[in-house]
ROVOPA-896304 format. One record per residue (C-alpha): residue number from 1; residue in one letter; x, y, z negated. Coordinates in nm, 2 decimals. Example, Ala and Ser with C-alpha at 12.3 -4.5 7.8 and 13.67 -1.06 7.14 Angstrom:
<1,A,<1.23,-0.45,-0.78>>
<2,S,<1.37,-0.11,-0.71>>
***
This chain:
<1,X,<-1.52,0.38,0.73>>
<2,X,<-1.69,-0.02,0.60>>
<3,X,<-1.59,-0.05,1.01>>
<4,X,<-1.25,0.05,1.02>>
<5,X,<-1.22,-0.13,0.72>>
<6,X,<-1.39,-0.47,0.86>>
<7,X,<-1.11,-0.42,1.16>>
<8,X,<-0.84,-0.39,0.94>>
<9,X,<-0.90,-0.70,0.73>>
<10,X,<-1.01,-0.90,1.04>>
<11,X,<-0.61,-0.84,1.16>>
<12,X,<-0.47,-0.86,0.85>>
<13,X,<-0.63,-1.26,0.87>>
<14,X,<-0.57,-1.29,1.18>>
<15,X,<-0.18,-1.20,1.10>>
<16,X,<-0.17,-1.42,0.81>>
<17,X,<-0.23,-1.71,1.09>>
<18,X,<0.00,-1.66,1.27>>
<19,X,<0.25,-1.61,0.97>>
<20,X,<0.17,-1.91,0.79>>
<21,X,<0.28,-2.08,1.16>>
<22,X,<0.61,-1.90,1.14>>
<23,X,<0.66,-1.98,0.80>>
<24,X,<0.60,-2.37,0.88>>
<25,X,<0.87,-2.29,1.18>>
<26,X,<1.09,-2.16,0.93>>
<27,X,<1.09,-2.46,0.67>>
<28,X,<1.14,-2.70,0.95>>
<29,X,<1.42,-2.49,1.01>>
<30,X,<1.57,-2.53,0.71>>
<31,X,<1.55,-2.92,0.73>>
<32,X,<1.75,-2.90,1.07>>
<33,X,<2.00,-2.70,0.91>>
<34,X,<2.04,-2.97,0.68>>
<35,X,<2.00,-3.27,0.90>>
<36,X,<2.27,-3.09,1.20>>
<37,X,<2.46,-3.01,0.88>>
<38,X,<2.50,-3.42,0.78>>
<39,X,<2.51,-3.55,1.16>>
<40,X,<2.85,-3.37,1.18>>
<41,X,<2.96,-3.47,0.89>>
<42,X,<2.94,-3.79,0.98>>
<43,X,<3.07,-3.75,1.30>>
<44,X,<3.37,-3.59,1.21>>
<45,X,<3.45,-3.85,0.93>>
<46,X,<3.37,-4.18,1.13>>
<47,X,<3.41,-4.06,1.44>>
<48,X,<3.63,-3.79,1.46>>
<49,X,<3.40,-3.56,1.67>>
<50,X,<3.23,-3.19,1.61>>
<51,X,<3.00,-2.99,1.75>>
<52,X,<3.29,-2.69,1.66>>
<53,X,<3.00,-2.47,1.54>>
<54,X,<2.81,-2.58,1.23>>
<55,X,<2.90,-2.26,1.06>>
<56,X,<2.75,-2.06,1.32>>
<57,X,<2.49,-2.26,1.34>>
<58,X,<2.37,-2.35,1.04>>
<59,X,<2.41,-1.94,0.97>>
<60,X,<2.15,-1.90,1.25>>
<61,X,<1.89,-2.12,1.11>>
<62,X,<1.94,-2.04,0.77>>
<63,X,<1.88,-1.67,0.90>>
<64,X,<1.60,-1.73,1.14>>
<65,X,<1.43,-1.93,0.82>>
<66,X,<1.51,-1.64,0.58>>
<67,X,<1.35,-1.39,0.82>>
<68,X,<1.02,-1.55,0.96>>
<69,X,<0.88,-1.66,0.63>>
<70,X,<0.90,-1.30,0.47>>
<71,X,<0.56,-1.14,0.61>>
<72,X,<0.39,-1.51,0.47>>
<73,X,<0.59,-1.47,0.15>>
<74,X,<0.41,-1.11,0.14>>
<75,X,<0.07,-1.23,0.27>>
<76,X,<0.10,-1.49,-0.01>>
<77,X,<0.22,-1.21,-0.29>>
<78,X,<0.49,-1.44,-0.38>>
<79,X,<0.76,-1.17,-0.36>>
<80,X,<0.95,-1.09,-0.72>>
<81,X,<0.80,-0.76,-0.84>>
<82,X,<0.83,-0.63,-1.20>>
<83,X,<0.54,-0.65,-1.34>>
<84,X,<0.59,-0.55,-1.71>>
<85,X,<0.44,-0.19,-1.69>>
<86,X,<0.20,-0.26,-1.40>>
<87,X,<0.03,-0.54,-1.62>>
<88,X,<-0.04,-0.36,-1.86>>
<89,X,<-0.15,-0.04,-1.68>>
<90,X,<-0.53,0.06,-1.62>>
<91,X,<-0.69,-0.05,-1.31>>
<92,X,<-0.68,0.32,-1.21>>
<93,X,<-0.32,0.37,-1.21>>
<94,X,<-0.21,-0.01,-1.08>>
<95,X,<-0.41,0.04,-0.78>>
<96,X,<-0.17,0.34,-0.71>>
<97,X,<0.16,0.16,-0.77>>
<98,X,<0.03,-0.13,-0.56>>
<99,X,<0.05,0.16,-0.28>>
<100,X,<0.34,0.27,-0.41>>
<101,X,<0.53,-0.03,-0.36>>
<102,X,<0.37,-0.09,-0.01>>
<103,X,<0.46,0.23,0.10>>
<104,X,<0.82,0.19,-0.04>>
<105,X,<0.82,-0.19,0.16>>
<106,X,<0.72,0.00,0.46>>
<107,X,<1.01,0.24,0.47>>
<108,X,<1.25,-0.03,0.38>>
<109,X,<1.14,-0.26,0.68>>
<110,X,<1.17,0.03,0.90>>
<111,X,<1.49,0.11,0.82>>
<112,X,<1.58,-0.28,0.88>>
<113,X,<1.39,-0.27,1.19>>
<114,X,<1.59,0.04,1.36>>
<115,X,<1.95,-0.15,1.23>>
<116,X,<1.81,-0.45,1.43>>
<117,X,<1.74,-0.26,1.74>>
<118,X,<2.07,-0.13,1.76>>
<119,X,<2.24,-0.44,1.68>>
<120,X,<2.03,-0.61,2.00>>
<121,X,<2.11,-0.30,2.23>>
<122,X,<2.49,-0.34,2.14>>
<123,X,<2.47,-0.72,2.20>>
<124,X,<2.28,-0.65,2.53>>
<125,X,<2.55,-0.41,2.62>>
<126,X,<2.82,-0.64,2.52>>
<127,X,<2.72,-0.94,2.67>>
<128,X,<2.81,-1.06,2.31>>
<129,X,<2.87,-1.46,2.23>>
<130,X,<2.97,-1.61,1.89>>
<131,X,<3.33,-1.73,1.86>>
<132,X,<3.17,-2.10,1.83>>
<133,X,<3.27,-2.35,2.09>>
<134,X,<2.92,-2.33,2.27>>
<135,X,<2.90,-1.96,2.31>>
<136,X,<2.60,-1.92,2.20>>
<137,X,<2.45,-1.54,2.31>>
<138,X,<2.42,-1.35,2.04>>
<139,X,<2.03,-1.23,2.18>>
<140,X,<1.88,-1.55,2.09>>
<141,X,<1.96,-1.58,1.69>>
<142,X,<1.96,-1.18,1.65>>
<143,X,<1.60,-1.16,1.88>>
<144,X,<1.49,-1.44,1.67>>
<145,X,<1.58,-1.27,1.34>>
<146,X,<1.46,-0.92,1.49>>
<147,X,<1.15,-1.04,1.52>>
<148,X,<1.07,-1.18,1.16>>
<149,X,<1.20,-0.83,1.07>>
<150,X,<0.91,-0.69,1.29>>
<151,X,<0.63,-0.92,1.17>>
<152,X,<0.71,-0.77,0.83>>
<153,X,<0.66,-0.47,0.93>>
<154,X,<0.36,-0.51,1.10>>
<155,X,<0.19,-0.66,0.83>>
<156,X,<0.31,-0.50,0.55>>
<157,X,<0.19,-0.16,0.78>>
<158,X,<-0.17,-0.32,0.80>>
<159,X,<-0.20,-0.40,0.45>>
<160,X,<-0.10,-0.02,0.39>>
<161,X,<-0.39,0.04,0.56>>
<162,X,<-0.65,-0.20,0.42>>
<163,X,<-0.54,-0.06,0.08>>
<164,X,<-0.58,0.31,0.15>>
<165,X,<-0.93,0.24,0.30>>
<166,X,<-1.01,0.07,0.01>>
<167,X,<-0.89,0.34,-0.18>>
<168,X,<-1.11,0.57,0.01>>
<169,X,<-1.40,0.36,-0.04>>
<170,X,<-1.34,0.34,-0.41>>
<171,X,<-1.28,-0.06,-0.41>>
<172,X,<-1.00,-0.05,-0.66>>
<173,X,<-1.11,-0.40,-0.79>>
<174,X,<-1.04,-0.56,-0.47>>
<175,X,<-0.74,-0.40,-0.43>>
<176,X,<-0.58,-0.54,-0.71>>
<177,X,<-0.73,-0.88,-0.62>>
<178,X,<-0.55,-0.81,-0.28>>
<179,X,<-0.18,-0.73,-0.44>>
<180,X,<-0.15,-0.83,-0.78>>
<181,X,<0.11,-1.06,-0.83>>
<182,X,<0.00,-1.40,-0.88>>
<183,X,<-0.05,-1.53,-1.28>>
<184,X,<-0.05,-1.84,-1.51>>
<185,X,<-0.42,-1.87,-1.37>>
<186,X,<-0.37,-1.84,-1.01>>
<187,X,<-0.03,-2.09,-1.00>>
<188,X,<-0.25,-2.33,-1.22>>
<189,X,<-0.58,-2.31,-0.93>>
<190,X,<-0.29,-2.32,-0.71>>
<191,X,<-0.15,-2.63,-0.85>>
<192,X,<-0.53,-2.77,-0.88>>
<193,X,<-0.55,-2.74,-0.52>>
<194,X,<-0.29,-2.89,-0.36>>
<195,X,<-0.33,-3.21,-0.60>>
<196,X,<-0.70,-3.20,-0.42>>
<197,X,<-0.55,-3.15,-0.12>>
<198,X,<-0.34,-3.49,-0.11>>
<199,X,<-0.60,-3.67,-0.28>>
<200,X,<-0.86,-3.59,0.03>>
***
């Protein structure tokens, strides 16, 4: 079972590359929304031009942004969670909820997941473009968001499984280190760190 478990972690890190480099994609996303978002208005003022789909666009990144940074937003523990009662619960029983609420993340993104397969296999079927003056195919900002959706899923999947190994193993300790949500402590090291960071 210490091999299964060694597997499991060594994918769960090797996912948490990759999803800190979507989450990078996705903040740079947000500065083009920002930066197409000023061009035209520019344009349109001075010059009296548009690209005739900032709206659409703009939605697209904003959604594409939204969706690829939520398995690194996971892998970071930096979702909201209420805390109150799981603070001040016995290591026995949080290790438990933290399963819990993995469990109940699973079954969420899943549900997501399924919508967003039959959203692509109507827009495949329908040859579907946005009402935009480019046209854009609806594949490429709904594949795009699809497959945040997925990345999700497949991490928040192999951190299920970490956790009930380690539960099986009798590791509660590390599975709290694992999922707790961060503290004053951990923001503060946090904080500490990045200062380092710059200064280097």
């Amino acid at each position: 079972m210490n091999g299964a478990l060694q597997i499991t972690v060594g994918i769960r890190r090797l996912l948490e590359v990759a999803l800190h480099a979507m989450a990078l994609m996705a903040g740079w996303a947000y500065f083009a929304t920002a930066g197409f978002i000023t061009l035209d208005v520019i344009a349109r003022a001075f010059f009296g031009v548009s690209s005739g789909a900032t709206t659409e666009i703009s939605g697209y990144l904003l959604a594409f942004g939204i969706s690829w940074s939520l398995a690194h937003t996971l892998a970071e523990r930096a979702h909201i969670r209420i805390d109150l009662m799981l603070n001040k619960a016995p290591l026995s029983v949080r290790v438990w909820l933290h399963l819990f609420a993995l469990l109940a993340l699973v079954a969420l993104v899943t549900i997501l997941c399924w919508s967003a397969v039959n959203v692509i296999e109507e827009t495949l079927l329908f040859d579907a473009h946005d009402l935009s003056a480019l046209r854009i195919p609806m594949i490429v900002p709904q594949g795009l968001w699809s497959f945040g959706l997925f990345m999700l899923a497949v991490f928040a999947i192999a951190l299920t499984a970490e956790v009930v190994l380690l539960l099986a193993l009798r590791r509660p300790e590390e599975i709290d280190e694992l999922m707790r949500p961060h503290n004053s402590q951990d923001e503060s090291a946090e904080a500490i760190r990045a200062v380092g960071g710059d200064r280097r």
